[in-house]
LORO-708417 format. One line per field, with one value per residue (C-alpha): x, y, z; residue in three letters. Coordinates in steps of 0.25 Angstrom, whole numbers. Layout:
// LORO-708417
X <- (X,...)
Y <- (Y,...)
Z <- (Z,...)
residuo <- (ALA,...)
This chain:
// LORO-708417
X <- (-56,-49,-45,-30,-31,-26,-34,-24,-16,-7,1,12,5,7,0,6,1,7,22,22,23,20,22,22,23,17,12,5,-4,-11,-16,-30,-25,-12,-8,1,7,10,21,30,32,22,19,22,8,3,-9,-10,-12,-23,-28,-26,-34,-45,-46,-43,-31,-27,-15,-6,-3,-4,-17,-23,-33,-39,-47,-44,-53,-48,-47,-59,-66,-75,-69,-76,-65,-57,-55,-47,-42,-39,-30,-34,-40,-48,-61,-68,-74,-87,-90,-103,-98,-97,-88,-98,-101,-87,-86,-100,-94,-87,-98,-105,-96,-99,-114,-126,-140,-139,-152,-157,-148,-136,-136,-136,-125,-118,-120,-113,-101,-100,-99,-93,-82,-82,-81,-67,-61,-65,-73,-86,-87,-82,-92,-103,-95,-92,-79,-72,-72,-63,-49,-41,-40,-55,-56,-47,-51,-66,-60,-54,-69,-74,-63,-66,-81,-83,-73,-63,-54,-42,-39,-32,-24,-19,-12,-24,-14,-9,-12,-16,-8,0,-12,-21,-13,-11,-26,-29,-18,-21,-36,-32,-24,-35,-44,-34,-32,-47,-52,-40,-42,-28,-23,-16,-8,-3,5,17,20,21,23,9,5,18,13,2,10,11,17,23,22,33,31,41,44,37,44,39,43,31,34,33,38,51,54,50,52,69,81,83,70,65,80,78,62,67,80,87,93,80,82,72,74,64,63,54,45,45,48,58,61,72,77,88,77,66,55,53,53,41,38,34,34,44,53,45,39,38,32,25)
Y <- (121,126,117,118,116,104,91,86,93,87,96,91,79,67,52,45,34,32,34,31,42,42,54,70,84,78,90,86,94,87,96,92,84,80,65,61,47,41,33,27,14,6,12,26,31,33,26,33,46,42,39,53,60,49,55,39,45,59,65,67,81,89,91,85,89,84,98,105,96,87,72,65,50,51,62,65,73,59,48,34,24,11,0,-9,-20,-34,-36,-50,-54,-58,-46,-39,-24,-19,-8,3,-2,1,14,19,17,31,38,30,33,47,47,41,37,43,47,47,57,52,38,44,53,40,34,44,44,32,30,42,35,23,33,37,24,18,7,7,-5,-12,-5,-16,-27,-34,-28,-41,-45,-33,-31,-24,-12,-12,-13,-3,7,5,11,22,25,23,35,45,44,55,63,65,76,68,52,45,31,21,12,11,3,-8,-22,-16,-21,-11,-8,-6,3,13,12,17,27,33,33,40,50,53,57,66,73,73,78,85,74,71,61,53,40,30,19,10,11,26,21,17,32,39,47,54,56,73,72,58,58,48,44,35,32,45,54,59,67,73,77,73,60,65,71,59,47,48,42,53,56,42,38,48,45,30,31,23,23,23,23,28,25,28,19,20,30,20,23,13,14,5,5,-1,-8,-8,-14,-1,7,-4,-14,-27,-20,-20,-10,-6,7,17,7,11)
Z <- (16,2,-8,-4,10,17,19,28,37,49,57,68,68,77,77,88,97,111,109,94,85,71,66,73,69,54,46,34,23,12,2,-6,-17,-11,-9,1,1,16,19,28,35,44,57,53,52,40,44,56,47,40,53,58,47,47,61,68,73,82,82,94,90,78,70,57,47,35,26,38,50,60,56,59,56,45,37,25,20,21,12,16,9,18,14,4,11,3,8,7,-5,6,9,0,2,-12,-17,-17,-4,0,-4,1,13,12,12,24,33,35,33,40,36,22,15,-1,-5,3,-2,-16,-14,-5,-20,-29,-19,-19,-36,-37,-28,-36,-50,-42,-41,-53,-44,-50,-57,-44,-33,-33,-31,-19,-12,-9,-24,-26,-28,-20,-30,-33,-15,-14,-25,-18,-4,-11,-16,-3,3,-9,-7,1,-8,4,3,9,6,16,10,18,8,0,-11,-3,-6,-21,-35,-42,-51,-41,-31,-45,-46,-31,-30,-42,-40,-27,-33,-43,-30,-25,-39,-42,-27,-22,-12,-2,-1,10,4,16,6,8,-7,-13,-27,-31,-26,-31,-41,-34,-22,-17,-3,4,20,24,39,47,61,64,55,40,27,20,4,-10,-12,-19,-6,3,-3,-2,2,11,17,20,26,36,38,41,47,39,25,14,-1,-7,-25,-36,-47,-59,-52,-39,-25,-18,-3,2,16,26,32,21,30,37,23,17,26,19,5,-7,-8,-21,-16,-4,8,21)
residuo <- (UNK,UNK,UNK,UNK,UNK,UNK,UNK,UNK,UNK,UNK,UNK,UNK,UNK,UNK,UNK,UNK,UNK,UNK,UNK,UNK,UNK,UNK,UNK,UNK,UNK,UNK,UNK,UNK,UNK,UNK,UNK,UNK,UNK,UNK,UNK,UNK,UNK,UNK,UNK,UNK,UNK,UNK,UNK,UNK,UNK,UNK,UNK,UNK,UNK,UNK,UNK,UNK,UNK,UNK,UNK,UNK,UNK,UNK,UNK,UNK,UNK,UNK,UNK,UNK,UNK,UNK,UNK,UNK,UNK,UNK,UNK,UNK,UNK,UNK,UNK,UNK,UNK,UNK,UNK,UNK,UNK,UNK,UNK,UNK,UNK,UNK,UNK,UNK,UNK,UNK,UNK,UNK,UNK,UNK,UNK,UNK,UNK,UNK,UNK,UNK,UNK,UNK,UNK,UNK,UNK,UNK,UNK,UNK,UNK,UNK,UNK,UNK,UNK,UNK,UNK,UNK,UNK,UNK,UNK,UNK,UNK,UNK,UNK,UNK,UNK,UNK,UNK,UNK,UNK,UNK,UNK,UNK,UNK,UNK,UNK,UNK,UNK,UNK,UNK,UNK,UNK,UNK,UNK,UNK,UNK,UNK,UNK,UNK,UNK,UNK,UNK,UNK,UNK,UNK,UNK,UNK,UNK,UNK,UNK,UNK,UNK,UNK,UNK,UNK,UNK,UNK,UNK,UNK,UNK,UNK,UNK,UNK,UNK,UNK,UNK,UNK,UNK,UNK,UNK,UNK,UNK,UNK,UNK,UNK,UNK,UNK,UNK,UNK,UNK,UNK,UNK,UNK,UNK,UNK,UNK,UNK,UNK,UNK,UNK,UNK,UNK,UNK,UNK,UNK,UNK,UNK,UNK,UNK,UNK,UNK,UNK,UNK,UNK,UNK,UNK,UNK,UNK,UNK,UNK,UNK,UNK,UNK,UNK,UNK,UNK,UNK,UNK,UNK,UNK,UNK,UNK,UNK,UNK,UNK,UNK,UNK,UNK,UNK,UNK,UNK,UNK,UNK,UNK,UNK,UNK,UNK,UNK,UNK,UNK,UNK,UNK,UNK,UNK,UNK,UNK,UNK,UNK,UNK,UNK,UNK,UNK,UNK,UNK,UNK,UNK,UNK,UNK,UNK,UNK,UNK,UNK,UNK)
């Protein structure tokens, strides 16, 4: 494929199980480069999309691509970035270990030659994050940055040409969802790697964000977020009467029933 095809393409797609639709007739392109925050409340499917181009989902109807193949498990052109998630100080798997695991699970029985070239993957992954100093210790005396920056390694090993996030911030302080995001958006502009960004807070992301895709109760708004993230289109996404105000460079949604806008969050920021 040429440098400015698609990596992701979804056209009148559908994900729905047994009468409950998520979303149909989405058309999405994501272009090499590009990086596509996710949001909308819980249960909308923002997941399930990741899902769908992990290939651990099929669509109902419609079709989906990722650098112009079908979906499939074990994608090399794939990256993925689950939620930040503390491991026990007991176990003895250290951070090299972790991210190692990126390139195990698409080879088998791997000879000389490929246990040296496991290991230049594996530092040069490390080099990315900044995670070096940090590789031979034992993940569960980590911090949840330090954990989290390790999995972001452990997706970039295998130099993916698309990087799938799904809420890789959460749980993480201020400083440490900057140093994520940003090591992310440093991928993205370095690789031309795509990015997919499922969040519950857009702020923390703001400043790298191309396009937003907005999902609700089966409907979405695809832009920028200048065109998204507003009184009027999120009003008529939710139904209801959304206020959406920016304040020093901050994006504040507040709605009639502001549960559904951010769940068990603050009204501090965009929520899924």
């Amino acid at each position: 494929m040429s440098s400015t095809d698609p990596i992701v393409e979804l056209r009148g797609a559908r994900l729905a199980f047994g009468d409950r639709v998520l979303w149909d007739g989405l058309d999405l392109t994501v272009a090499p480069g590009e990086f596509v925050a996710v949001l909308g409340p819980n249960g909308s499917g923002k997941t399930s999309l990741l899902k769908t181009l992990l290939g651990q989902h099929r669509l109902e109807a419609g079709t989906a691509t990722i650098a112009g193949s079908a979906p499939s498990v074990a994608n090399r052109a794939v990256g993925y970035i689950p939620q930040q998630e503390r491991h026990d100080e007991q176990v003895p798997l250290r951070g090299r270990d972790l991210v190692g695991f990126g390139v195990d699970g698409n080879h088998w029985g791997l000879g000389a030659f490929g246990r040296q070239r496991r290991r230049q993957q594996v530092e040069a992954a490390l080099r990315q994050v900044q995670a070096a100093e940090f590789a031979d210790t034992p993940i569960g005396l980590l911090s949840g940055g330090e954990q989290q920056r390790l999995r972001v390694a452990q997706a970039l090993v295998g130099d993916p040409q698309l990087l799938l996030c799904d809420e890789p911030l959460l749980s993480l302080d201020p400083a440490n969802q900057s140093r994520v995001a940003g090591l992310i958006d440093q991928r993205r502009r370095n690789h031309r790697t795509a990015v997919l960004f499922v969040t519950h807070e857009i702020n923390p992301i703001l400043p790298y964000v191309d396009r937003v895709l907005y999902l609700v109760d089966g409907q979405f708004r695809i832009g920028a977020p200048d065109e998204v993230m507003t009184t009027e289109t999120l009003s008529e996404l939710y139904g209801s009467q959304i206020e959406v105000v920016r304040v020093r460079g901050r994006v504040i949604v507040v709605g009639a029933d502001e549960s559904a806008c951010h769940g068990s969050h603050s009204t501090a920021g965009v929520t899924s």
